[in-house]
N, C-alpha and C positions, 0 to 999 in steps of 0.2 A: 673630585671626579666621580668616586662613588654615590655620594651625596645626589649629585645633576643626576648622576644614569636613575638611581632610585626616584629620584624626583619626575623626570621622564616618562618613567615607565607609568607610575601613579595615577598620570596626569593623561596616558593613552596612549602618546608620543614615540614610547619606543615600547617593544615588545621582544621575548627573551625567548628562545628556543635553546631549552637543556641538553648543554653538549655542544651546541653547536654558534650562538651568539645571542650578543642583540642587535636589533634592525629598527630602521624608523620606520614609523608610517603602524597602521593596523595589523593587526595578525590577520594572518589568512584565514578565511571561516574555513570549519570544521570538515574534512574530506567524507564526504556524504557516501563514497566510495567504499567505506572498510571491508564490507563482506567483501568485495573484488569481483571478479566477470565472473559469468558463466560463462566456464568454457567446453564444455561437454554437455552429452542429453541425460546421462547421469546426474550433472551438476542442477541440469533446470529439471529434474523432476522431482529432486532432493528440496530445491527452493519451492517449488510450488506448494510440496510435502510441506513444508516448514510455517508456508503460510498460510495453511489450514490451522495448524495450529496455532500460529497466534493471533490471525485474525478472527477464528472463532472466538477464540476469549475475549478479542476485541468487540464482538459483536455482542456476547452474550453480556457484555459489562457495559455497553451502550445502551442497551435494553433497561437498563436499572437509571437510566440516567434522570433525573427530573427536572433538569432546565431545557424550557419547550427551544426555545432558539437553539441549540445544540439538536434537539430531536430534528426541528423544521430546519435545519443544513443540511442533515442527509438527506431528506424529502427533495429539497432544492438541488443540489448536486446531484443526485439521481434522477431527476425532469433534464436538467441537464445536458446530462451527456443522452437521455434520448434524444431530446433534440437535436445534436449532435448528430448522432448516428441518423435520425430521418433526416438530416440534411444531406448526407453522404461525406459526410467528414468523419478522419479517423478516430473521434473519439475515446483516446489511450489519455489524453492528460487531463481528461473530465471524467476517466473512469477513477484515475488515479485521484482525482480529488473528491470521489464521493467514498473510497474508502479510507481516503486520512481523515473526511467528516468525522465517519463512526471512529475511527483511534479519537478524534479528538471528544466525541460523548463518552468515550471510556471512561475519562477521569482521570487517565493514568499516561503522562508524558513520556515514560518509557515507550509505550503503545505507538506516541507518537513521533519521537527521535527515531523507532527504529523504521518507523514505514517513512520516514524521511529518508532514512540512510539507504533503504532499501528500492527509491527510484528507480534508480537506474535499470537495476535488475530486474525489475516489473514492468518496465517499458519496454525493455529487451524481449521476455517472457512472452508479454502482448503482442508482441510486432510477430514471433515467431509462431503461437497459436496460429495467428490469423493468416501468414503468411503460406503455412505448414498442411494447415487443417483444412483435410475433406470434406467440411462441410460447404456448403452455398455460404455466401454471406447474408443471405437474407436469415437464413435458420442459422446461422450463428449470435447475429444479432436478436433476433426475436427468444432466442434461450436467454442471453445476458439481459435482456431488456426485462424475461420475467424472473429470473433468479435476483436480481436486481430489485426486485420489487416484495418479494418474498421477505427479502432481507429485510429492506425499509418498513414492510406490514409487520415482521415480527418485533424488531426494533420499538415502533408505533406503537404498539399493543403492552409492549412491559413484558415481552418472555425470553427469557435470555436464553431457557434451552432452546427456543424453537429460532432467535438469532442464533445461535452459536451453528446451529444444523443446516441453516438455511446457506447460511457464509461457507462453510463447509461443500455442502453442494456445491455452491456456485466455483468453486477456487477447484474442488472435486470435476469438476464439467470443464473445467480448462483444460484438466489434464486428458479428460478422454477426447475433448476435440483436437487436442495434439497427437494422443498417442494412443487411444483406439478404447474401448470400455475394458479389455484385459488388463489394460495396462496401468490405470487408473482404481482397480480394485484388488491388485496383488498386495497394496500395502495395506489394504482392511481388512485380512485375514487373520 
């Protein structure tokens, strides 16, 4: 019997959860969910906070990249989602794929499992910006549409400080069209 379960398992068939059994069929992919909700505006300004920081390094490490198809995917995801947005469509899951682009010019799959994992939370984030924020929608878009472009020119160019600044702003710009310019500049003190 041990023999068959090992055999099994090897083979795809069954799969083993420690502690708890084994089962047929596939393992469940991997719960994209780990960070958890946001459930507070503490929680989403602590997340936004968070991904300045690593998306800037994600940007400034994309900058260094030298395979041109990895550069021309953020070009192209970023056309994109303006299209998108001049359509009048939500454009949250074309924003989202023009910054796993740049994790994926990083280099670095860490960069990119975690802006996997972290979906959810950015869609969430996004809906709330946009739903939240006194701005117009035209001058929200026309902001992201050029911080958006900052990124990709600096990216383009080869400067990682001026990606990592640019990603910075933009991810920085979220926060004050949530939650006002004071509130967006308390943590840069």
């Amino acid at each position: 019997m041990r023999q068959a379960l090992a055999r099994a398992r090897t083979e795809g068939r069954v799969y083993a959860r420690h502690g708890v059994g084994n089962f047929v069929g596939e393992p469940p992919p991997l719960e994209k969910t780990m960070f958890g909700a946001l459930h507070s505006i503490p929680d989403v300004r602590a997340f936004l906070d968070f991904r300045c920081l690593l998306e800037g390094e994600s940007a400034a490490r994309a900058a260094r990249c030298k395979d041109p198809e990895l550069r021309a995917a953020i070009a192209a995801k970023r056309r994109q989602q303006e299209a998108a947005m001049a359509s009048g469509e939500p454009s949250i899951e074309e924003d989202i794929e023009f910054h796993r682009a740049i994790a994926l010019a990083s280099g670095n799959r860490f960069f990119v499992m975690t802006m996997a994992a972290l979906e959810e939370q950015t869609r969430f984030a996004v809906k709330l910006i946009r739903e939240l924020s006194p701005q117009p929608q035209h001058t929200r878009w026309r902001d992201i549409r050029e911080e958006h472009r900052r990124i990709d020119a600096a990216i383009a160019k080869g400067d990682p400080s001026a990606a990592r600044q640019a990603m910075t702003d933009h991810l920085r710009g979220g926060m004050t069209r949530l939650f006002g310019r004071e509130s967006s500049d308390e943590h840069e003190a």
